[in-house]
N, C-alpha and C positions, 0 to 999 in steps of 0.2 A: 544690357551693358556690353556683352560677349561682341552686339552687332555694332558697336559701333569701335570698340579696341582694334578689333584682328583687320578691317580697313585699312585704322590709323598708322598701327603697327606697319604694316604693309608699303600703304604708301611712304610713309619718314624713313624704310629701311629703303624704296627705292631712289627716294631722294639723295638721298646721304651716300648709297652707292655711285651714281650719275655724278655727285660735287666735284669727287678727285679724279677722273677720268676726264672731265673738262677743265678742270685745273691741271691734270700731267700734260696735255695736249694745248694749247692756246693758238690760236687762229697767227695764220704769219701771212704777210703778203709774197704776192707773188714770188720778189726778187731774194726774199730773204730765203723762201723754200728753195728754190734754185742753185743756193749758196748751197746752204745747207745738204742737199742730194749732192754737188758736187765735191763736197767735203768727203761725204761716206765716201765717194768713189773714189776718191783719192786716198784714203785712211785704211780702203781693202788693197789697194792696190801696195800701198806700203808695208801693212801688216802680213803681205801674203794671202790673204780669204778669197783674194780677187787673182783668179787667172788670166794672162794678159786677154785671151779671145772675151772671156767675160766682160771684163772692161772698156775692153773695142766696143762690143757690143751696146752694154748700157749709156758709155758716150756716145753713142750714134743716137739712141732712144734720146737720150738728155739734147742733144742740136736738133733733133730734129722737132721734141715739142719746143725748144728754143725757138725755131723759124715760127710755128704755129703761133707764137705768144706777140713775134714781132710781124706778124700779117695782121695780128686780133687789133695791135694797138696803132698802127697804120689809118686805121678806121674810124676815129673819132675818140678813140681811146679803147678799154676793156667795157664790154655791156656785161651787166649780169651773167649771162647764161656762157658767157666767154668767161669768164672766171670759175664759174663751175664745172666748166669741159676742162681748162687747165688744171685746177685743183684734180679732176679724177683724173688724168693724167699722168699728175704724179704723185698720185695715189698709188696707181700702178708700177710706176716707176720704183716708189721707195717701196714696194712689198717684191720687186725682183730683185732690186737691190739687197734685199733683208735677206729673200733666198738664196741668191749667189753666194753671199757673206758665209751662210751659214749650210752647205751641202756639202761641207769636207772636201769639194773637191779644191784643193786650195794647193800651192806650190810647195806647199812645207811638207815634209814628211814625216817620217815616227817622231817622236820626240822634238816636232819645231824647227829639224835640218832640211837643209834644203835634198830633194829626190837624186838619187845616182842609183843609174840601174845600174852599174859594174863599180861598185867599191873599191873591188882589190885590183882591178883593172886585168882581170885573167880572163876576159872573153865572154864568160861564162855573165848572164842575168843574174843579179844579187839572191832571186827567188832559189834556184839551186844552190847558190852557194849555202844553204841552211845544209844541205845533206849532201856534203864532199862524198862520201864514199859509195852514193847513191851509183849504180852500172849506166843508169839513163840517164845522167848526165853528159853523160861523152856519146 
């Protein structure tokens, strides 16, 4: 009985893992992924996650498989195996994206303000101004 439960068991717990993971995710065409990354990149660049060079950047990645998708369909339309080079693509695309978003290195500073390296505007980098009476400051 032992050989045929701990299977069963097995296989329905991997089933049932796999269900919501294809349900969080659901297949999108081309145009709608596109949207979509171009959305994140605008929503870092809003929130601050995205520094401008960052965002230079992945908008350059974003036109340029742009041009790749309008050569693919030039051609008779998308074949198969052009939709799966685009998909990994920006597959790639949306896991930079995720990483930019989320490396701290982002416009805002402590507490959500925007960076000023001279605060009090005395010359002096903010990092010394913690120990005014420090001699190696001056």
């Amino acid at each position: 009985m032992k050989k045929f439960l701990i299977p069963l068991l097995a296989s329905s717990m991997l089933v049932g893992a796999a269900l919501p993971a294809a349900a969080a995710n659901p297949w999108q065409n081309i145009n709608q992924r596109q949207a979509q990354l171009d959305q994140r990149i605008d929503a870092g660049v809003r929130n601050g996650s995205l520094t401008r060079p960052e965002a230079l950047r992945l908008r350059a990645e974003f036109r340029q498989i742009a041009r790749i998708e309008a050569n693919y369909r030039r051609s008779n339309g998308l074949q198969a195996w052009e939709r799966r080079d685009l998909d990994r693509r920006f597959d790639i695309l949306s896991a930079k994206i995720r990483y930019e978003r989320h490396d701290r290195d982002d416009r805002r500073g402590p507490g959500g303000r925007a960076p000023i390296a001279d605060a009090d505007r005395d010359g002096h980098p903010d990092r010394h101004d913690r120990f005014p009476h420090d001699p190696r400051r001056w």
